[in-house]
mmCIF file of the C-alpha atoms, coordinates in Angstrom:
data_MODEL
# 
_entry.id   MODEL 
# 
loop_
_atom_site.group_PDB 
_atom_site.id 
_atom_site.type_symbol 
_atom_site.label_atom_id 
_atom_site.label_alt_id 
_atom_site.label_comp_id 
_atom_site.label_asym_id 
_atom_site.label_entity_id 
_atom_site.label_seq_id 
_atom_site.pdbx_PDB_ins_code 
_atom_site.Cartn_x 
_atom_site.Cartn_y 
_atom_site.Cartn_z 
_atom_site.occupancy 
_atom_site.B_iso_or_equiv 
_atom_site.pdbx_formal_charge 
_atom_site.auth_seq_id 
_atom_site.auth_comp_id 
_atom_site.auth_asym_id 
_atom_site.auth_atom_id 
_atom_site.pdbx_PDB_model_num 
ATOM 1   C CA . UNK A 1 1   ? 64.344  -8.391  -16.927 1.00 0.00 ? 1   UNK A CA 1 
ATOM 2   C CA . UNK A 1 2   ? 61.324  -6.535  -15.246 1.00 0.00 ? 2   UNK A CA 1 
ATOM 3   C CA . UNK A 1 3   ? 58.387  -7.381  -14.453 1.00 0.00 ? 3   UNK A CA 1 
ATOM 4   C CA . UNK A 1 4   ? 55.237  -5.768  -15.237 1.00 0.00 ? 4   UNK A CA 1 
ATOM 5   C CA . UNK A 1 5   ? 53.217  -3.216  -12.609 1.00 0.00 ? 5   UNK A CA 1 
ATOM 6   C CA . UNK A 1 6   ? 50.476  -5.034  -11.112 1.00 0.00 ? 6   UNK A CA 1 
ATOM 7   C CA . UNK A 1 7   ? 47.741  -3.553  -9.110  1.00 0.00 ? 7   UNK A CA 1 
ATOM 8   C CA . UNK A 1 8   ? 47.619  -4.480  -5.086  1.00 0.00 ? 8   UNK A CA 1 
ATOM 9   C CA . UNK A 1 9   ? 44.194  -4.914  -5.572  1.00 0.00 ? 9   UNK A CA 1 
ATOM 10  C CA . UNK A 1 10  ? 41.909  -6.240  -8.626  1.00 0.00 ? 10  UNK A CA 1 
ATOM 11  C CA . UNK A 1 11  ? 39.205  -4.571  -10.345 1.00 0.00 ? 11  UNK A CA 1 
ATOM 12  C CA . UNK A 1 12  ? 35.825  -6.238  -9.780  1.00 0.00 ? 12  UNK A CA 1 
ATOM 13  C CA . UNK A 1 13  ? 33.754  -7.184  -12.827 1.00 0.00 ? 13  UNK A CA 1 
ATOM 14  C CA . UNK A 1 14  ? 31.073  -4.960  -12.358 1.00 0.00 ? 14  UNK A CA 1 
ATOM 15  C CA . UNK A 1 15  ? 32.860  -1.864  -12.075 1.00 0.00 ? 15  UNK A CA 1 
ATOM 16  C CA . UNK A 1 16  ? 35.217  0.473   -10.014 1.00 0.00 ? 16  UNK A CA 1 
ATOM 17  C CA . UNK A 1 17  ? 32.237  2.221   -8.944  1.00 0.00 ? 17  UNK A CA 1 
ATOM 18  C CA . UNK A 1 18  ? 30.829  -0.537  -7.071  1.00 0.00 ? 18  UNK A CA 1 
ATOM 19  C CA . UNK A 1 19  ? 34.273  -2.083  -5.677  1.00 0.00 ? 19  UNK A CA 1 
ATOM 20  C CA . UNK A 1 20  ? 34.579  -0.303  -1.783  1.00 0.00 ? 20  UNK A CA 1 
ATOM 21  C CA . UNK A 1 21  ? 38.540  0.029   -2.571  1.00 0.00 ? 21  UNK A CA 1 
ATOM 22  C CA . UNK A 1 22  ? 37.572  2.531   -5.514  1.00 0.00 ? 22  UNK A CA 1 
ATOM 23  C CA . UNK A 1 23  ? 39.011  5.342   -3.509  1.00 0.00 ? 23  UNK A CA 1 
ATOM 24  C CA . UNK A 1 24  ? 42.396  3.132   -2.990  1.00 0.00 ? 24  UNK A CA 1 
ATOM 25  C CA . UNK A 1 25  ? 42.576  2.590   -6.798  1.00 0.00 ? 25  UNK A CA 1 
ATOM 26  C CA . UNK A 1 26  ? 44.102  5.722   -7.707  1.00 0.00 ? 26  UNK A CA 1 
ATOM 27  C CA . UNK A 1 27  ? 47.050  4.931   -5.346  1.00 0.00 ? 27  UNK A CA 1 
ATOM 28  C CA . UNK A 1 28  ? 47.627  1.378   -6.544  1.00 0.00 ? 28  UNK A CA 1 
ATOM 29  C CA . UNK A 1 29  ? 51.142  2.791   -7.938  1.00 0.00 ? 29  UNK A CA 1 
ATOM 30  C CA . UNK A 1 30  ? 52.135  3.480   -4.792  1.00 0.00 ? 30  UNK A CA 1 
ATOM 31  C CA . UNK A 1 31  ? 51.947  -0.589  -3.573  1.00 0.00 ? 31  UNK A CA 1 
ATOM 32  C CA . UNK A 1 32  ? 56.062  -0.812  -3.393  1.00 0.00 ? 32  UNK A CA 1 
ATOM 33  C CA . UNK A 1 33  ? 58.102  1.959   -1.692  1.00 0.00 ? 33  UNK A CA 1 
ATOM 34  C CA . UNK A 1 34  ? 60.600  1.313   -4.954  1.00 0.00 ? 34  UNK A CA 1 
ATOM 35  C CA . UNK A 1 35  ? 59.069  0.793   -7.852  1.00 0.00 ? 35  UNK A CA 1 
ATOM 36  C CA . UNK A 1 36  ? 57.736  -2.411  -9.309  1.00 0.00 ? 36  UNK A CA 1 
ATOM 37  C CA . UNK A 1 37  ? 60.797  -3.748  -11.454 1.00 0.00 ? 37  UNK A CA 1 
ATOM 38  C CA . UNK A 1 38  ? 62.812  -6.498  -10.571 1.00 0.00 ? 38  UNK A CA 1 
ATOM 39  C CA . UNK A 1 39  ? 65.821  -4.427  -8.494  1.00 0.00 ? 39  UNK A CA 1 
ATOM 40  C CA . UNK A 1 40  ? 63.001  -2.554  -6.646  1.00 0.00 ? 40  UNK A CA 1 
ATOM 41  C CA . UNK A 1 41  ? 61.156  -5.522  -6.031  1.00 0.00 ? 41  UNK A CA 1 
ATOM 42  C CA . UNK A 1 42  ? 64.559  -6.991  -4.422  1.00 0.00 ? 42  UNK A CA 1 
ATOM 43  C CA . UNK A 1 43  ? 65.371  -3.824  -2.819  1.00 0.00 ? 43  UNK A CA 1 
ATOM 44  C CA . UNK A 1 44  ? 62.296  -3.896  -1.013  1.00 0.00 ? 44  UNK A CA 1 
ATOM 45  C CA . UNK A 1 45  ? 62.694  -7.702  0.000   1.00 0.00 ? 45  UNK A CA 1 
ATOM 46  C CA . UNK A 1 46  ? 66.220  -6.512  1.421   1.00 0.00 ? 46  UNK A CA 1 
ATOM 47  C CA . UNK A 1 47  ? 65.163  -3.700  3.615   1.00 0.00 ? 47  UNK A CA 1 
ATOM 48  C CA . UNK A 1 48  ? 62.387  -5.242  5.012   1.00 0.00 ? 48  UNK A CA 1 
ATOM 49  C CA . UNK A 1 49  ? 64.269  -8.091  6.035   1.00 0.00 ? 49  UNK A CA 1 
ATOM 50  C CA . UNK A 1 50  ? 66.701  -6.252  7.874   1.00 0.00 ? 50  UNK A CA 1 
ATOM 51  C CA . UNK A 1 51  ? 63.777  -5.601  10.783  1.00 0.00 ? 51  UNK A CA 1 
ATOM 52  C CA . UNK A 1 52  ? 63.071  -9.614  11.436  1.00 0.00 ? 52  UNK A CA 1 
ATOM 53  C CA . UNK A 1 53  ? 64.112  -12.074 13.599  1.00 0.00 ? 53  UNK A CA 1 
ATOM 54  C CA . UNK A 1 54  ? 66.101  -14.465 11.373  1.00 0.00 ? 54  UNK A CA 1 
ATOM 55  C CA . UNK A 1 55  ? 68.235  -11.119 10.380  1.00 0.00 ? 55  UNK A CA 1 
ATOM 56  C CA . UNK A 1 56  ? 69.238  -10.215 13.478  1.00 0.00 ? 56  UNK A CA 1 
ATOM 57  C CA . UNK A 1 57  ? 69.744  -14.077 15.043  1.00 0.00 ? 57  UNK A CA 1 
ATOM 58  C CA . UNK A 1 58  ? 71.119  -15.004 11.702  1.00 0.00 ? 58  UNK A CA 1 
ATOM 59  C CA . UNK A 1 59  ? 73.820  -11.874 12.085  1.00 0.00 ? 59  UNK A CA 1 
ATOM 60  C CA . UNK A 1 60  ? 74.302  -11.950 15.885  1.00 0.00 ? 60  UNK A CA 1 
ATOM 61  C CA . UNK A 1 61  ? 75.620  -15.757 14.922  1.00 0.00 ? 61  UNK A CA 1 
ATOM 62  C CA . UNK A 1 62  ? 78.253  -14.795 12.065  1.00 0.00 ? 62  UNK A CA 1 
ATOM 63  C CA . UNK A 1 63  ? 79.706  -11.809 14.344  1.00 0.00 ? 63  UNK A CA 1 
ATOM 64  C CA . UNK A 1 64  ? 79.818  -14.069 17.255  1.00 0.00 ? 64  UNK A CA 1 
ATOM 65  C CA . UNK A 1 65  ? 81.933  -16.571 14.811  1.00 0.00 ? 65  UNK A CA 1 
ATOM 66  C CA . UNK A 1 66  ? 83.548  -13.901 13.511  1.00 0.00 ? 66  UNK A CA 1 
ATOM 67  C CA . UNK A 1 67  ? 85.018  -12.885 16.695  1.00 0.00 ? 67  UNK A CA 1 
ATOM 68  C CA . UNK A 1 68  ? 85.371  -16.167 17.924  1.00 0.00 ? 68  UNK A CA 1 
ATOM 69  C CA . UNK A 1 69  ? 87.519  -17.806 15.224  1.00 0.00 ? 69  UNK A CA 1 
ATOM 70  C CA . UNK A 1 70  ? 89.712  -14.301 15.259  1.00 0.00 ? 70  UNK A CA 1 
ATOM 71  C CA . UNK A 1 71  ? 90.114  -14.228 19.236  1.00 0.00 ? 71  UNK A CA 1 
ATOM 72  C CA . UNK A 1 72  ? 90.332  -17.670 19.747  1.00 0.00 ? 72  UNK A CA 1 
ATOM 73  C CA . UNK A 1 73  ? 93.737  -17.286 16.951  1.00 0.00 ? 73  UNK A CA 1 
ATOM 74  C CA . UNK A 1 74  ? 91.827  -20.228 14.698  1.00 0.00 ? 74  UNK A CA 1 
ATOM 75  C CA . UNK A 1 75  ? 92.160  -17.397 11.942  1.00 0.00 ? 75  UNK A CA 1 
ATOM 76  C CA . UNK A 1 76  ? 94.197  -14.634 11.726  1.00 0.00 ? 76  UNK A CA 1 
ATOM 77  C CA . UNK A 1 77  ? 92.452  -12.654 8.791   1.00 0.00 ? 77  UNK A CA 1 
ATOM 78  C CA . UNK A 1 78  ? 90.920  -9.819  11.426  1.00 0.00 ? 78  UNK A CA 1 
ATOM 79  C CA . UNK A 1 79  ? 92.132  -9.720  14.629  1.00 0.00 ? 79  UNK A CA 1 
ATOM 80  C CA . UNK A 1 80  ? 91.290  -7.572  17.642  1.00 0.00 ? 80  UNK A CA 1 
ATOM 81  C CA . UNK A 1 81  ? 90.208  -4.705  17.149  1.00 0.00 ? 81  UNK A CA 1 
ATOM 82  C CA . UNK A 1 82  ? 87.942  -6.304  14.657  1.00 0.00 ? 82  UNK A CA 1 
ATOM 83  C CA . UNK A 1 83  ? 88.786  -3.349  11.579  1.00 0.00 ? 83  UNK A CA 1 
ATOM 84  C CA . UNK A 1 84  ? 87.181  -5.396  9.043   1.00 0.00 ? 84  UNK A CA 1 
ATOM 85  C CA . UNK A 1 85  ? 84.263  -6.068  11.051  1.00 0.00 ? 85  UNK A CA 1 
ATOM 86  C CA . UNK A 1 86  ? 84.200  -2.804  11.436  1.00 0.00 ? 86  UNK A CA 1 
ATOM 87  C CA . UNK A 1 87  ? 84.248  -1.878  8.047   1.00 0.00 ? 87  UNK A CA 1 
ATOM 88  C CA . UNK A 1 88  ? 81.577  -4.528  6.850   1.00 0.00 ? 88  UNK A CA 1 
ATOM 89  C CA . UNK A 1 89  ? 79.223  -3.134  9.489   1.00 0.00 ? 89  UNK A CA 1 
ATOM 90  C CA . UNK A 1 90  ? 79.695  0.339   8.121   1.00 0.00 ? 90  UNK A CA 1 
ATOM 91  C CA . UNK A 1 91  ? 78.786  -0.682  4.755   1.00 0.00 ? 91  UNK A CA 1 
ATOM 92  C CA . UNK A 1 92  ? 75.918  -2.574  5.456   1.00 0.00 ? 92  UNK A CA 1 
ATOM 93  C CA . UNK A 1 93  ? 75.142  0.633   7.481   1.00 0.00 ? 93  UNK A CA 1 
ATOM 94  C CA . UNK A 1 94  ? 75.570  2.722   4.015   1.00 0.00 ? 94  UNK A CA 1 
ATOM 95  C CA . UNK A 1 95  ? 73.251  0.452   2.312   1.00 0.00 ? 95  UNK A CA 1 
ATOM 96  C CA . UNK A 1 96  ? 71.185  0.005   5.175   1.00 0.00 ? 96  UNK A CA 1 
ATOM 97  C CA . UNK A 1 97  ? 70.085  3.255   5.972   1.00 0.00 ? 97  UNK A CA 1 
ATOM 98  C CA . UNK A 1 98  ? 68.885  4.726   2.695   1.00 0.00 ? 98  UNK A CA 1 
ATOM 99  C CA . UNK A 1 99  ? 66.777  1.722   2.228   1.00 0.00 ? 99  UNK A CA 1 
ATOM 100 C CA . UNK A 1 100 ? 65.204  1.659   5.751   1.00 0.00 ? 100 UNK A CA 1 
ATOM 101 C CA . UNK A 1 101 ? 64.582  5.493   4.925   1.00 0.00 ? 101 UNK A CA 1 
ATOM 102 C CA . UNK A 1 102 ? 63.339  5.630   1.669   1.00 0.00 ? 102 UNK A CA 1 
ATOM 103 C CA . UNK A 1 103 ? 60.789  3.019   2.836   1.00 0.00 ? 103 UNK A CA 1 
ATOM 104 C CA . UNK A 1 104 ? 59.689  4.559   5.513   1.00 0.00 ? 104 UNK A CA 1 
ATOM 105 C CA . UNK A 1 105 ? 58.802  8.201   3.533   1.00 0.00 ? 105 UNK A CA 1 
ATOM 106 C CA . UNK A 1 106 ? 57.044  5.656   0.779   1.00 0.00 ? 106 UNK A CA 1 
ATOM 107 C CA . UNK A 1 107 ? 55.339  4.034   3.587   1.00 0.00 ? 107 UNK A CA 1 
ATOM 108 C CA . UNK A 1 108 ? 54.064  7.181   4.864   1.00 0.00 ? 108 UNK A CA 1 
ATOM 109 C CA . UNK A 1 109 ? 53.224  8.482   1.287   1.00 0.00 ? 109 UNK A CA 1 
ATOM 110 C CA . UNK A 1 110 ? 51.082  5.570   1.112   1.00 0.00 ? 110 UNK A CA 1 
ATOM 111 C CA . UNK A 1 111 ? 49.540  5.581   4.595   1.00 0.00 ? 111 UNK A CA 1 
ATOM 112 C CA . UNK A 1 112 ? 48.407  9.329   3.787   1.00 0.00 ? 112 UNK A CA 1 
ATOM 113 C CA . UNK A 1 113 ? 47.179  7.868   0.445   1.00 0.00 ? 113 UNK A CA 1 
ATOM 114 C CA . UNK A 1 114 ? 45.376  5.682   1.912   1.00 0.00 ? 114 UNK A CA 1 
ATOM 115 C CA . UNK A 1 115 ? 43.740  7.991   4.531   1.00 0.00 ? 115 UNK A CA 1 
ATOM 116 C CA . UNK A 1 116 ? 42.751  10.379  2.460   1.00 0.00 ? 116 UNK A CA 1 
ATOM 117 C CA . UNK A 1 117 ? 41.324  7.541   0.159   1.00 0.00 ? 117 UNK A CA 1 
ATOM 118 C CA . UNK A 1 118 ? 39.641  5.966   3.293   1.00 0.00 ? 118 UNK A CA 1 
ATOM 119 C CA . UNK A 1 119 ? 38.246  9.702   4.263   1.00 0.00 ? 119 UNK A CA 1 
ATOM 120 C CA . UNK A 1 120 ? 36.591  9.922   0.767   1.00 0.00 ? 120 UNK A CA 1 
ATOM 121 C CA . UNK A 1 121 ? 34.968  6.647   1.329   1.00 0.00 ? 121 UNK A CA 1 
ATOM 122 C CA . UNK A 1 122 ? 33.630  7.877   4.411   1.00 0.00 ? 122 UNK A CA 1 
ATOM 123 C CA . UNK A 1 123 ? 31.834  10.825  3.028   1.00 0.00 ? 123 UNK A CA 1 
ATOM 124 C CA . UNK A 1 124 ? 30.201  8.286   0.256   1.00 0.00 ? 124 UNK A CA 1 
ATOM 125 C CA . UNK A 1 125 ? 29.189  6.430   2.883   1.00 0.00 ? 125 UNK A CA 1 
ATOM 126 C CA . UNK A 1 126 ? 27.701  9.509   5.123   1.00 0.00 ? 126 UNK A CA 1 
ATOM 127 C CA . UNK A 1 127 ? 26.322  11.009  1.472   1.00 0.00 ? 127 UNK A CA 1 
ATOM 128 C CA . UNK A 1 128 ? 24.542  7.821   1.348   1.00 0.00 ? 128 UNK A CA 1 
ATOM 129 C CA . UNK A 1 129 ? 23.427  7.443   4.350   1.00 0.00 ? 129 UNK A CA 1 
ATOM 130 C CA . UNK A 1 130 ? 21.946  11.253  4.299   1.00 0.00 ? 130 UNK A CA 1 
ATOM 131 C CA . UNK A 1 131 ? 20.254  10.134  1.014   1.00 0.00 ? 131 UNK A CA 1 
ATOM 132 C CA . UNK A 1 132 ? 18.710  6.880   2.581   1.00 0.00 ? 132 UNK A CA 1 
ATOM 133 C CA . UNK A 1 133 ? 17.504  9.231   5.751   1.00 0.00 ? 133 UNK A CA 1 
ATOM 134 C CA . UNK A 1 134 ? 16.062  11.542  3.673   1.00 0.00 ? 134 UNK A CA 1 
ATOM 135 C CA . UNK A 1 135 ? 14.027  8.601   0.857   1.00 0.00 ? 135 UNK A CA 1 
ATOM 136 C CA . UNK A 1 136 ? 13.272  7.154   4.527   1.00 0.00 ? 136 UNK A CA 1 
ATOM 137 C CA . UNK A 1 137 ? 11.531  10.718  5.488   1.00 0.00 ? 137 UNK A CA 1 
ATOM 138 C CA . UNK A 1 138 ? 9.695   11.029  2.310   1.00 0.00 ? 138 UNK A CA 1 
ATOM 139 C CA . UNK A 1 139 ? 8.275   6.891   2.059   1.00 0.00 ? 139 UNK A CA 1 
ATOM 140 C CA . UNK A 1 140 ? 6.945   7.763   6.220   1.00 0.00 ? 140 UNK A CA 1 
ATOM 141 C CA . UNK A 1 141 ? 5.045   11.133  4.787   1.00 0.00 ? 141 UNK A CA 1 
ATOM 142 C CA . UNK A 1 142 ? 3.701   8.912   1.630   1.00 0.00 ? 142 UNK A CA 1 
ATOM 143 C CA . UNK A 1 143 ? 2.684   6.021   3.949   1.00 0.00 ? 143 UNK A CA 1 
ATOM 144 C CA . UNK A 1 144 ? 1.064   8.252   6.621   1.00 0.00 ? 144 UNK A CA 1 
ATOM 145 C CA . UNK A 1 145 ? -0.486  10.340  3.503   1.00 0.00 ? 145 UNK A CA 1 
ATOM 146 C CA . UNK A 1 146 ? -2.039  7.102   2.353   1.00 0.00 ? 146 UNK A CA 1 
ATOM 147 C CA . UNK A 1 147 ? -2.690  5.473   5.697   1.00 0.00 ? 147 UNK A CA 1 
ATOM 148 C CA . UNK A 1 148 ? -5.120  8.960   6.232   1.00 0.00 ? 148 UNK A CA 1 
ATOM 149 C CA . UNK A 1 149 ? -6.686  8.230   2.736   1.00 0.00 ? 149 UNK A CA 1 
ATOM 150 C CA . UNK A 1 150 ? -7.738  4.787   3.886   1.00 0.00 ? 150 UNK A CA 1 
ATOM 151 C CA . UNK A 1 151 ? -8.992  6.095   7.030   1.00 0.00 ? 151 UNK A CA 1 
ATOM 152 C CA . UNK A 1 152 ? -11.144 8.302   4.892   1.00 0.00 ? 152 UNK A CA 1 
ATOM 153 C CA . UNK A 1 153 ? -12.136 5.871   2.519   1.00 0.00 ? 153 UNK A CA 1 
ATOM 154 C CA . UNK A 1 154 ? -12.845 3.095   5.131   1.00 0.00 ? 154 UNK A CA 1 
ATOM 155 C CA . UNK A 1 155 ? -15.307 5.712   7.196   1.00 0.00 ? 155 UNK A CA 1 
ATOM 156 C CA . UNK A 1 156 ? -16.479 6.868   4.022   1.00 0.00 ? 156 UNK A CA 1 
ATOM 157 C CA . UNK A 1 157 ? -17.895 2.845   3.264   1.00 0.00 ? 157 UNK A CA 1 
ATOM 158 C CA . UNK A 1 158 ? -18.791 2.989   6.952   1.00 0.00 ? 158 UNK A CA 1 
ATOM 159 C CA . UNK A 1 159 ? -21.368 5.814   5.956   1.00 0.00 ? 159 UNK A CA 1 
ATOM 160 C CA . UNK A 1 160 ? -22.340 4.416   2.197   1.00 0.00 ? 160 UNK A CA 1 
ATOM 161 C CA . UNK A 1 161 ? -22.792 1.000   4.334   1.00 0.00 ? 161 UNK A CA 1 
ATOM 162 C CA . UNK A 1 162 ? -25.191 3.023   7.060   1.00 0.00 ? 162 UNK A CA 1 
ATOM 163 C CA . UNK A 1 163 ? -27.304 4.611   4.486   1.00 0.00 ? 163 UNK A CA 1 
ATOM 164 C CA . UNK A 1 164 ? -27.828 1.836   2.115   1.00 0.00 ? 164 UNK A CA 1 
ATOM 165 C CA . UNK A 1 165 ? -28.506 -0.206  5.015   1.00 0.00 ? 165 UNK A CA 1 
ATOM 166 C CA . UNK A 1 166 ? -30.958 2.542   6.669   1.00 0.00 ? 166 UNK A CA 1 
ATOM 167 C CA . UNK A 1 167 ? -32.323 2.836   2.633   1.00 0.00 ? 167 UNK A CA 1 
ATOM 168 C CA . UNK A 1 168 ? -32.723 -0.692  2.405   1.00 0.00 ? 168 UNK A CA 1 
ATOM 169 C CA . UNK A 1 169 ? -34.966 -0.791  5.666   1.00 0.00 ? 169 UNK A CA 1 
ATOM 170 C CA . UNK A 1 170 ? -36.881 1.739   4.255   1.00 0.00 ? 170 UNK A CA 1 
ATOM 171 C CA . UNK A 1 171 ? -37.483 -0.120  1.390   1.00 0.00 ? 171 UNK A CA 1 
ATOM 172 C CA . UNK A 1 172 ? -38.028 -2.972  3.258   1.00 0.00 ? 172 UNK A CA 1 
ATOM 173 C CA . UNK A 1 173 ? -40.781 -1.041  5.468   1.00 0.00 ? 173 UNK A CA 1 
ATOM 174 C CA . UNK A 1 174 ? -42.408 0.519   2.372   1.00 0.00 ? 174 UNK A CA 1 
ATOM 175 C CA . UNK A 1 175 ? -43.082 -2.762  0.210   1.00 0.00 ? 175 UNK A CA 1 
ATOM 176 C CA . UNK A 1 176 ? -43.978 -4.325  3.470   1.00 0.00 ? 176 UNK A CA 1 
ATOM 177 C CA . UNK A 1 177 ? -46.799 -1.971  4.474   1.00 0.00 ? 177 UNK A CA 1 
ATOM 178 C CA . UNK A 1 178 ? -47.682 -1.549  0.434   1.00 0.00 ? 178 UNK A CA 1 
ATOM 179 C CA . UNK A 1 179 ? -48.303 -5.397  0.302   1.00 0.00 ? 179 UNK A CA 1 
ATOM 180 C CA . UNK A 1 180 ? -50.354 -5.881  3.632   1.00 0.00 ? 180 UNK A CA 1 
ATOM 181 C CA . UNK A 1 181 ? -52.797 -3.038  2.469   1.00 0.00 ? 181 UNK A CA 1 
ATOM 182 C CA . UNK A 1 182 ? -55.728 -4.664  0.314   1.00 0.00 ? 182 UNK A CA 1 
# 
């Protein structure tokens, strides 16, 4: 029984073009170092496992049984020199091996998948940032452009203000001396 690929990462709602793992998405396939059935899945689970802790503890504590219950004479199924210790060490070494290296050239398939994804994103981002710069260059010349025009315009009603101010005086001064004379 398998079980079906599924990406490492989802797909927003509003579109790959908008997610900031769009770059990535090409290399989802690459999200196990062997495959994404149910033996590759396993296989993956095995050789990872052989790196941790509980491995090694867990094995250090069955060889040191091992050895004891042989040298001590409790058992006599593998006595010194330990041949079919020997022999389950080399085949977990045959097993072992291709596993650890296998994931380690997926691992670096995906790590150079991942920078080159990561690079991409970094030119959008610079591409972006260019744009914004540049918008941001041409908003400054509009808002100095217009900041001028007001300038204009405001000494421009400084003057109309002057003259219809100096007019109305005259006005003033005309009707004024008109209406005193008899």
């Amino acid at each position: 029984m398998t079980t079906p690929a599924q990406p490492s990462r989802p797909v927003p709602a509003s579109g790959p073009d908008l997610h900031h793992y769009r770059f990535h998405l090409p290399h989802v396939h690459l999200g196990s170092p062997f495959g994404n059935d149910w033996f590759a899945l396993k296989a993956e689970k095995f050789a990872r496992f052989f790196g941790t802790p509980v491995f090694l503890v867990g094995q250090t504590f069955i060889v040191g049984v091992w050895i004891a219950l042989n040298a001590l004479g409790y058992t006599k199924f593998d006595v010194y020199p330990f041949i079919l210790l020997n022999l389950a060490f080399s085949l977990q070494a045959a097993y072992a091996a291709p596993l650890i290296l296998l994931a380690q050239t997926r691992q670096a398939d995906r790590d150079k998948a991942h920078a080159e994804a990561d690079a991409q994103h970094r030119e959008d981002l610079a591409k972006a940032a260019e744009q914004r710069q540049v918008l941001a260059g041409q908003e400054t010349a509009q808002l100095l452009q217009l900041m001028k025009q007001n300038t204009e315009l405001t000494e421009l009603v400084k003057d109309l203000s002057q003259r219809i101010e100096k007019l109305t005086g005259d006005l003033h001064l005309t009707l004024c001396k008109g209406g005193a004379k008899p």
